[in-house]
KEMIKOL-304785 format. One record per residue (C-alpha): residue number from 0; x, y, z; residue in three letters. Coordinates in Angstrom, 3 decimals. Example, Ala and Ser with C-alpha at 12.3 -4.5 7.8 and 13.67 -1.06 7.14 Angstrom:
KEMIKOL-304785
- 0/12.300/-4.500/7.800/ALA
- 1/13.670/-1.060/7.140/SER
***
This chain:
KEMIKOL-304785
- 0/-10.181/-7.829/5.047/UNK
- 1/-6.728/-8.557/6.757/UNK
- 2/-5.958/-12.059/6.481/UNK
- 3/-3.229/-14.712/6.039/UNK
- 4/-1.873/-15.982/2.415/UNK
- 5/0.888/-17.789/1.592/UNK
- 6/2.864/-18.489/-1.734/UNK
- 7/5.862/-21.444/-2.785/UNK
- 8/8.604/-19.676/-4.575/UNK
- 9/9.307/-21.854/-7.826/UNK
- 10/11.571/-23.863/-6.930/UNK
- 11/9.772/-24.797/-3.783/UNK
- 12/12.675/-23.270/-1.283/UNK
- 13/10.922/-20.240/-0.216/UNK
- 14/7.761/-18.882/1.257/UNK
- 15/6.195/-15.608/0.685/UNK
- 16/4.012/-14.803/3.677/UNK
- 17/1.144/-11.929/3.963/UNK
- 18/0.634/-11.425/7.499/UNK
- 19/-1.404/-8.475/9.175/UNK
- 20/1.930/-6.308/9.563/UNK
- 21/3.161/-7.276/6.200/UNK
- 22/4.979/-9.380/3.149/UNK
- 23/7.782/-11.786/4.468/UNK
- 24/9.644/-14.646/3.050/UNK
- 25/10.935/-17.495/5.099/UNK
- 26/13.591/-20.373/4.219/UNK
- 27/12.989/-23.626/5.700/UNK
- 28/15.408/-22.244/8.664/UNK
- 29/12.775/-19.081/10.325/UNK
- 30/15.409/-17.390/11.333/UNK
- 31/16.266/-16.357/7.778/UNK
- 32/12.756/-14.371/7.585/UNK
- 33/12.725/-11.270/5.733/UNK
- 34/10.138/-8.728/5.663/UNK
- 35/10.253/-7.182/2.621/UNK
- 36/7.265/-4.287/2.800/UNK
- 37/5.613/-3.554/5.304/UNK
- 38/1.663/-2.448/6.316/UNK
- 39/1.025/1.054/7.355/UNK
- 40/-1.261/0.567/10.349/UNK
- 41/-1.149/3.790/12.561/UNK
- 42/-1.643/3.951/16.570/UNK
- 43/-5.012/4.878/16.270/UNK
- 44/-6.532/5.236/12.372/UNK
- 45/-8.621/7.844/11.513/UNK
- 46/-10.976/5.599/9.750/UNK
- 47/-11.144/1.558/8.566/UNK
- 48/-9.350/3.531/4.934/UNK
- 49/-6.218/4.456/7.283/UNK
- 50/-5.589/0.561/7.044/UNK
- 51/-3.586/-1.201/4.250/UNK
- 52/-3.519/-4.981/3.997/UNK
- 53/-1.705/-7.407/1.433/UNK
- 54/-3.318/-10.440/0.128/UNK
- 55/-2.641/-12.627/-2.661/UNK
- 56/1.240/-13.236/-2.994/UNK
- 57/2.745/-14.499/-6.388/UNK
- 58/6.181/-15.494/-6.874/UNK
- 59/7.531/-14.222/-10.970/UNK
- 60/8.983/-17.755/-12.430/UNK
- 61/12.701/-16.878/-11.846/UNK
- 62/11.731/-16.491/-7.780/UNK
- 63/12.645/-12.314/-8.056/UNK
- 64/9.984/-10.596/-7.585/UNK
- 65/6.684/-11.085/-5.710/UNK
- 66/3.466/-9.568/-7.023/UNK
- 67/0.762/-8.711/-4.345/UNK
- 68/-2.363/-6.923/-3.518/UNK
- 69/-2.557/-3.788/-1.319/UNK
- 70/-6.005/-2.797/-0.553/UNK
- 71/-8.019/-0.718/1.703/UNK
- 72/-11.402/-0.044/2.339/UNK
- 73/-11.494/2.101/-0.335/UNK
- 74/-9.705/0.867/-3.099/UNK
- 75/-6.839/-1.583/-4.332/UNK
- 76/-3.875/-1.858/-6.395/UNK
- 77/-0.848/-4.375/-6.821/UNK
- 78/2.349/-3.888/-6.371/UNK
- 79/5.507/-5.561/-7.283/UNK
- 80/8.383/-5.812/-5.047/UNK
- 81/12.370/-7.441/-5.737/UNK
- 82/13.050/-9.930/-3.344/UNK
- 83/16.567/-9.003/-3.057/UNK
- 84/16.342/-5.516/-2.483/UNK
- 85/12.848/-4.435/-1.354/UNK
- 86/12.511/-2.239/-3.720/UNK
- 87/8.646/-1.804/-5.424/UNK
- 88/9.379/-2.089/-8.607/UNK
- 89/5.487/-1.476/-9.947/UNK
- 90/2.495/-0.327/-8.199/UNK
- 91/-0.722/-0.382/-10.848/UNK
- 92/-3.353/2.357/-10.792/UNK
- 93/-5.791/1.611/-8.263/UNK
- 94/-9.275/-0.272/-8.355/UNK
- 95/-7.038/-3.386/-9.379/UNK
- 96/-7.807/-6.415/-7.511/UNK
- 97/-5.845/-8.826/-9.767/UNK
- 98/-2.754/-9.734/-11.838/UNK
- 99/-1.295/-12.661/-13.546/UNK
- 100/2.356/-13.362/-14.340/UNK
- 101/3.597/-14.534/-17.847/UNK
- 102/5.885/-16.772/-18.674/UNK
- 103/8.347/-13.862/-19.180/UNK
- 104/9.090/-13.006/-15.093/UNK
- 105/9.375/-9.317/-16.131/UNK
- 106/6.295/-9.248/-17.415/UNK
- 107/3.090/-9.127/-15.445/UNK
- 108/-0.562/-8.960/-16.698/UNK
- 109/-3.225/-6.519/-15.583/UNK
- 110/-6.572/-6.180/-16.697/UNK
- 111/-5.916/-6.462/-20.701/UNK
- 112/-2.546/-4.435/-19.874/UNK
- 113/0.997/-5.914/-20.183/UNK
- 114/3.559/-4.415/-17.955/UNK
- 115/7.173/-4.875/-18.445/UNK
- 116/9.379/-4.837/-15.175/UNK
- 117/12.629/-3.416/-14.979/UNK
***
């Protein structure tokens, strides 16, 4: 399903947006918007599968990194991206629909599975 989520950083200064072409933040002034990954939507897809959509942004405590879903019509997986670089910094194996962070921001939760960030 390609929808619209949103997420607060901690400290209530940021916004992490999932929009149909991808995972931005915002500041209070828009034109500070950042897209930090991006959708792969070609021309004309193959098949519904050739689409990737995000959902479910989640800010780590210390505002970093933002933890998100990537899903198909196939499968999903998260992935976890650093706000100041763009860089993924985890992508789980896939038929993952969900994650939690800890209190430790380098550590994220899925399934019964503890992943440490670098």
């Amino acid at each position: 399903t390609r929808g619209f989520s949103v997420s607060f950083s901690p400290d209530g200064s940021r916004l992490a947006v999932v929009t149909t072409n991808g995972l931005w933040t915002y500041t209070p002034r828009l034109e500070d918007a950042r897209q930090l990954a991006a959708t792969r939507v070609p021309e004309t897809p193959a098949t519904e599968s050739d689409y990737t959509a995000f959902s479910k942004p989640k800010w780590s405590s210390d505002g970093l990194r933002i933890a998100f879903v990537v899903g198909n019509s196939s499968t999903a997986w998260v992935q976890v991206v650093d706000v100041q670089t763009t860089r993924i910094l985890y992508r789980s194996p896939e038929e993952t629909y969900s994650f939690a962070w800890t209190s430790d921001p380098r550590v994220i939760t899925i399934g019964s599975s503890s992943v440490r960030l670098p």
